[in-house]
C-alpha positions as CSV (number, residue, x, y, z in Angstrom):
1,X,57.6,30.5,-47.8
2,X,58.0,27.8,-45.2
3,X,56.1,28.2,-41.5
4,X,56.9,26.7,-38.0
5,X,53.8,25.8,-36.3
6,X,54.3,24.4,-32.7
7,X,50.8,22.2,-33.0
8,X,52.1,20.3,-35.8
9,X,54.7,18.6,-33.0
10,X,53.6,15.3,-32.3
11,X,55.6,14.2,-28.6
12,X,55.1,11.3,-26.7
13,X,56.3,10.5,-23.7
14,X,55.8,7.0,-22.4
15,X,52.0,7.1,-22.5
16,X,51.1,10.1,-23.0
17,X,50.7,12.5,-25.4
18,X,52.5,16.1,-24.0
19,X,50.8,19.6,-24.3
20,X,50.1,21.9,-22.1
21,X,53.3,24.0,-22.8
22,X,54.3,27.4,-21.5
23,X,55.8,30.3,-23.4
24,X,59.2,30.4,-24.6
25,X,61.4,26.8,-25.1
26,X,59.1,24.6,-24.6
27,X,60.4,21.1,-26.2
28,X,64.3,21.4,-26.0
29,X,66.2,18.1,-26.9
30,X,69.8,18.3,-26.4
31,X,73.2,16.0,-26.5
32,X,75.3,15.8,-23.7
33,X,78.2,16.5,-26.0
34,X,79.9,16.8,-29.2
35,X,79.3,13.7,-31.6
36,X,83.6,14.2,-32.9
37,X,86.8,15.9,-31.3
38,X,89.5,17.7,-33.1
39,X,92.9,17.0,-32.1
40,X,95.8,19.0,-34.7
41,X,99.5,17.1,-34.5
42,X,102.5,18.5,-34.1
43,X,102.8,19.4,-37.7
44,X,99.7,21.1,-37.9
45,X,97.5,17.8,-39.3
46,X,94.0,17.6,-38.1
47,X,92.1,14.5,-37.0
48,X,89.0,13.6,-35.4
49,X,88.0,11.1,-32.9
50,X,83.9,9.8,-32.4
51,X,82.7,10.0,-29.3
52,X,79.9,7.7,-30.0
53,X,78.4,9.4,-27.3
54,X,74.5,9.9,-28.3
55,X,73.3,10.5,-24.3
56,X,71.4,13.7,-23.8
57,X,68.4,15.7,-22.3
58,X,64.8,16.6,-23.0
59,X,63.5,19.3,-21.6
60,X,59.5,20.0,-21.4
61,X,58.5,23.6,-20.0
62,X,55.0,22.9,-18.8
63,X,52.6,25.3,-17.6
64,X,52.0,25.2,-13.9
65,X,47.8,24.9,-14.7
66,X,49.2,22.2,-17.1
67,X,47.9,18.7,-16.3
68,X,50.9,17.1,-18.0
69,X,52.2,18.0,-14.4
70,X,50.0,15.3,-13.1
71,X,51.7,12.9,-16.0
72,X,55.1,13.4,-15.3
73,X,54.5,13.4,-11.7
74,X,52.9,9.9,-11.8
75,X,56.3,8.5,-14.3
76,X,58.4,10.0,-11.5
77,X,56.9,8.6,-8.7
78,X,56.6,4.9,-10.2
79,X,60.0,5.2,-10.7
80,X,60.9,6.6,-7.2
81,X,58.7,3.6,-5.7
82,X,59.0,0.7,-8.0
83,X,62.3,1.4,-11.1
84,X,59.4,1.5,-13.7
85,X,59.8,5.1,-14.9
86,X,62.3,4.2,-18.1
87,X,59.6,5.3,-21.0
88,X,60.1,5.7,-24.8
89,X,60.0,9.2,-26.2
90,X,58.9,9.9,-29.7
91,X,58.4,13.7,-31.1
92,X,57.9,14.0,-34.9
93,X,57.1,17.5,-36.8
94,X,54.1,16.3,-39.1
95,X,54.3,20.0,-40.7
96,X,58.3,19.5,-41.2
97,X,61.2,17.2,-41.3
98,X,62.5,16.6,-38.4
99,X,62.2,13.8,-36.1
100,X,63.7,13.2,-32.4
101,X,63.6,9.5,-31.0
102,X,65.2,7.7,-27.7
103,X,64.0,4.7,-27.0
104,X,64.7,4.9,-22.8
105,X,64.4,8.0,-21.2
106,X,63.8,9.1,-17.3
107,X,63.6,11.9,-14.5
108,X,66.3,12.7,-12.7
109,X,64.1,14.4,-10.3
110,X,60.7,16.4,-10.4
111,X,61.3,20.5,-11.2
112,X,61.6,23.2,-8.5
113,X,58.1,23.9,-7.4
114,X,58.5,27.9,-7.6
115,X,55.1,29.5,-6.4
116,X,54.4,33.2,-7.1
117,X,51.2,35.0,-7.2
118,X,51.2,34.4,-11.4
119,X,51.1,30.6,-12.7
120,X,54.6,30.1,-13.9
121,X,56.5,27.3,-15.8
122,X,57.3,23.9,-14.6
123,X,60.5,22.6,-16.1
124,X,60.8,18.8,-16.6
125,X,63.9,17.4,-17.4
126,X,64.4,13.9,-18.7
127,X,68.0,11.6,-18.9
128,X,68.1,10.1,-22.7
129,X,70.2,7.0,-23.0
130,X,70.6,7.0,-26.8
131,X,68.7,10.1,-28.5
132,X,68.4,10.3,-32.3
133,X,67.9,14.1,-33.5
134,X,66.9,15.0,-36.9
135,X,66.7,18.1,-37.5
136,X,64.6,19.4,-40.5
137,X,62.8,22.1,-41.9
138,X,59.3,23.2,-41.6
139,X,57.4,22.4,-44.4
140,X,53.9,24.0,-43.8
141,X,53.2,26.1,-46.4
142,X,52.2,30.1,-45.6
């Protein structure tokens, strides 16, 4: 028997080591699109062209209390004032396989700042230039 366990995720963003994470998704890295179209000839043949498109997202769902707030606040800022908000991402599953890499990502913008009576989630969502996904298994044993 094989168990997921979400504190065996090692992310880094730029400098600094990410926690703080809400319920639900919390670490979603994503391509923009598919890695190989499908086009099928007049004669029924198929074939495929690469996209060599490897672009795509990271999204972080922070809790509101979180001070990983202040973190990503401060990359988005420098960047805002100064272009110096491209940082390296690394997030490696030491109780599994899999591995996600990119070595330039960036804000687009800060989240919506929703404010309610109960602390909600803050959702970050970083630009990836060139993202490397492998996805493995969970090799924690039960």
């Amino acid at each position: 028997m094989r168990t997921w366990d979400l504190k065996g995720m090692s992310i880094v963003v730029g400098p600094y080591s990410v926690d703080g994470f809400d319920d639900g998704d919390v670490f979603v890295p994503a391509r923009d699109e598919v890695s190989f179209t499908k086009q099928i000839g007049a004669m029924g043949e198929a074939s495929r062209s690469k996209t060599n498109n490897r672009a795509g997202t990271i999204t972080f769902r922070i809790k509101q209390t979180s001070p990983m707030n202040d973190k990503f606040s401060s990359i988005m800022i420098s960047d805002e004032l100064s272009n110096s908000g491209v940082v390296p991402f690394v997030g490696i599953d030491s109780g599994g396989t899999s591995v996600f890499v990119c070595p330039k990502i960036w804000l687009t913008k800060p989240p919506d700042a929703n404010n309610a009576r109960d602390a909600g989630p803050r959702e970050w969502v970083f630009d990836a230039g060139d993202l490397s996904m492998f996805i493995g298994s969970s090799n924690a044993p039960a």
